[in-house]
N, C-alpha and C positions, 0 to 999 in steps of 0.2 A: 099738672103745670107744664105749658109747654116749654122746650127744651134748644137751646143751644149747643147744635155737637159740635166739635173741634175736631174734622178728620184731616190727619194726617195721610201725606202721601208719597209715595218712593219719591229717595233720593236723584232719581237716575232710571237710565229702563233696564230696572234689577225684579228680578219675581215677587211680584206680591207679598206670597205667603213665605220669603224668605226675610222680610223685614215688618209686614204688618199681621195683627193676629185675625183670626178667623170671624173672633165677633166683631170687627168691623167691620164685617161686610154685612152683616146682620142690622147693625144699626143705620148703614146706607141705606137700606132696601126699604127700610120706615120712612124715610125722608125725601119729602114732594118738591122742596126750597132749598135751592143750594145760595150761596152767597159765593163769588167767586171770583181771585184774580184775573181769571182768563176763561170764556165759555169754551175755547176750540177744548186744549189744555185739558181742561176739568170732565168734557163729557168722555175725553177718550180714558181718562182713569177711572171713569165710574163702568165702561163698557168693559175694560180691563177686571173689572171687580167682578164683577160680573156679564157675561155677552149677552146675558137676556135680559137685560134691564133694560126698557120699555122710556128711550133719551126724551122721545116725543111728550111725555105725560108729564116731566119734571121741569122744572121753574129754577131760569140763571138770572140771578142780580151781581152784576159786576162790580166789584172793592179792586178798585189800585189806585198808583199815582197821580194819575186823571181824572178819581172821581170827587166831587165839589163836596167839602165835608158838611155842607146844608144838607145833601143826601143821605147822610149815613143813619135817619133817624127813620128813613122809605125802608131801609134794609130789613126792620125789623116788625112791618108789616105783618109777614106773617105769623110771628109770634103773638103780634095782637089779637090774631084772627084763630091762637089757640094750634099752632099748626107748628110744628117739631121744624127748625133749621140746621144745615149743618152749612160751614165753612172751609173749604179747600182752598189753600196757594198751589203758589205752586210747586216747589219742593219742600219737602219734611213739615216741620209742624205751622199749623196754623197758630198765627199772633205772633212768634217769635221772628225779632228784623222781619216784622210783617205786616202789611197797612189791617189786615185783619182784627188788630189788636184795639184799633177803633171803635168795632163794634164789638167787642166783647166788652170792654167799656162803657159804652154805653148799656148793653144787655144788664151788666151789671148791676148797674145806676138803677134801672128800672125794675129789676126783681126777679128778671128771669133765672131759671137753673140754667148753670154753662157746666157740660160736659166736657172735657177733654181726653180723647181716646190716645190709644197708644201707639207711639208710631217714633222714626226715626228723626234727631236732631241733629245734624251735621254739626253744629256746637259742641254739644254734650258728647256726643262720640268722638271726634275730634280730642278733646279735653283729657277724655278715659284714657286714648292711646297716646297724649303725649308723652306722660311721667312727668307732667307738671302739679301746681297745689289744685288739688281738686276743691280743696274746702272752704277758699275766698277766690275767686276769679271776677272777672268783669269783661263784657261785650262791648266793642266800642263801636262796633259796625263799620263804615266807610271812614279812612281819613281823609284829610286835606288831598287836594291834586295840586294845588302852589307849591312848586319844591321849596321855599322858608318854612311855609306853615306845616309840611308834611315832616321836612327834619325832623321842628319842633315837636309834633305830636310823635312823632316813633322816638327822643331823645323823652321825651315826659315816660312814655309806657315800658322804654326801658329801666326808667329808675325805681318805676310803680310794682314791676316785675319781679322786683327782688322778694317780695310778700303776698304779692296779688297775683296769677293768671293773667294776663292780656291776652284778649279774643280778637282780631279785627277781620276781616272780609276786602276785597275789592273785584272791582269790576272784569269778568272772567279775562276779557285782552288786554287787561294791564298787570294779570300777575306775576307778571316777568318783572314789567319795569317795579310792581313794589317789592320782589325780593330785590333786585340792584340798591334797592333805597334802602331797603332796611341794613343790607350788608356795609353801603354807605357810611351809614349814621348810627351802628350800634354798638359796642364793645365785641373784643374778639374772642371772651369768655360767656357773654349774656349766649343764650339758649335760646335756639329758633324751633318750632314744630311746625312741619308744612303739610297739610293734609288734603286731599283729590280725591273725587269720583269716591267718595266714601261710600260701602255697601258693595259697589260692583264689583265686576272682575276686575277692573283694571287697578282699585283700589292702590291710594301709596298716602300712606303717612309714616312721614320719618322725622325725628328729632335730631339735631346736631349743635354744636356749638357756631356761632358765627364764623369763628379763623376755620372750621374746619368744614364750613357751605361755601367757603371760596374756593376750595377742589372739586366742587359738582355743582354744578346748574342745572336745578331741577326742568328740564325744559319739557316735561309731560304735562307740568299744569299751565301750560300756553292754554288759554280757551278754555276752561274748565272749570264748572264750580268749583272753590277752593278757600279754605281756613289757616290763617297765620294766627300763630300763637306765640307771644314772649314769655319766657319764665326763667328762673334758678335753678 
C-alpha cells in the first residue's frame, strides 16, 4: 500500500542526528514525492540529510497558505500512482499548526497508510519544560492582533489555565509586544513559560510567575520562533 510519511524536520540549524533518528533518513531515501511548504527550504534539509541525494530526480508539490484547497486533492496523485509521499514544513512536525494537516486528512478519508516519523515539536517540548499540567493542555495557535479582542482572549486562557495548559504562538516580531500584553492583562500570580530556539545552542525556556516577569524582559526572543504557555 503506498504510503504517507510525516517527516519531521529541525527546529532551527541544530544537527540532525542530535534531534532526528537515523531511520529517517532511511525512509527519505525511498521517497521520489515530497509535498512541501517551501521547495528552496525542503531541498536544503533533504541535502542536509543527506549530500548525495540526487535533488534533481525528486518531485516538490507545494502546501501553504497560498495554496487553493481545490488542489489539495493533485497532492495526492502520486499515491494514486502507487508511489510512497512524504511531507516536510517547515520546522518540526508535519500537520501540527500546519497547512499539512489538510492532506493527511484527506489521505485519510481515502485509505491511505499515514506514517508519522519521529522528530521534534516545539509544543510538546516546550510543554515538558515548562512544569505546567502535562495531562489536559490545549494549542490555541495565533491570538487576536485587536488589543479588545487580544485582552479578551489572554483574560479567557488565563481562567482556563487553572486546569488546562494554554499553548499559543505568535508572529516571531511581535513577541515582545505579546509578552507586554500578556503582562498587561494577567494576574500577578498566574504562571507564564516562554520558551526560544528550542533544541539549539541558544535555547531559553524559563517559567516564572507574572509579578515576577516584570523584573526581566525577555528581550532574546525578539525575532525568534517562540512558545507562550499559561498554567498554575
Amino acid at each position: 500500500m503506498p504510503t504517507l510519511y510525516l517527516i519531521p524536520v529541525t527546529l532551527g540549524d541544530s544537527p540532525i542526528e542530535r534531534v532526528l533518528p537515523a531511520e529517517n533518513r532511511n525512509v527519505i531515501l525511498k521517497i521520489k514525492h515530497f509535498i512541501v511548504e517551501d521547495i528552496r527550504s525542503a531541498r536544503r534539509f533533504l541535502k542536509k540529510t543527506d549530500r548525495d541525494i540526487n535533488i534533481d530526480e525528486l518531485h516538490f508539490y507545494e502546501l501553504n497558505q497560498h495554496t487553493d484547497p481545490k488542489m489539495l486533492s493533485a497532492l495526492l496523485k502520486p499515491l494514486e500512482q502507487n508511489l510512497d509521499t512524504g511531507i516536510i514544513s517547515e520546522a518540526g512536525c508535519p500537520a501540527i499548526a500546519d497547512p499539512g494537516a489538510d492532506v493527511v486528512r484527506l489521505a485519510q478519508e481515502r485509505g491511505y497508510k499515514v506514517v508519522p516519523l519521529v522528530g521534534p515539536s516545539s509544543i510538546l517540548l516546550s510543554l515538558m519544560a515548562s512544569g505546567f499540567n502535562g495531562q489536559n493542555f490545549a494549542f490555541n495557535g495565533y491570538l487576536p492582533i485587536p488589543p479588545a479582542e487580544r485582552a479578551k482572549a489572554l483574560k479567557k486562557l488565563e481562567v482556563l489555565s487553572e486546569n488546562q495548559t494554554q499553548i499559543f504562538i505568535e508572529t516571531p516580531y511581535r513577541n515582545l509586544k505579546m509578552f507586554d500584553d500578556i503582562l498587561a492583562h494577567c494576574q500577578a500570580q498566574t504562571r507564564l513559560c516562554i520558551a526560544a530556539d528550542i533544541t539549539l545552542d541558544t535555547e531559553f525556556i524559563k517559567t516564572k510567575t507574572i509579578k515576577d516577569w516584570k523584573k526581566e524582559k525577555p528581550l532574546m526572543i525578539d525575532k525568534k520562533p517562540c512558545i507562550f504557555l499559561l498554567g498554575r
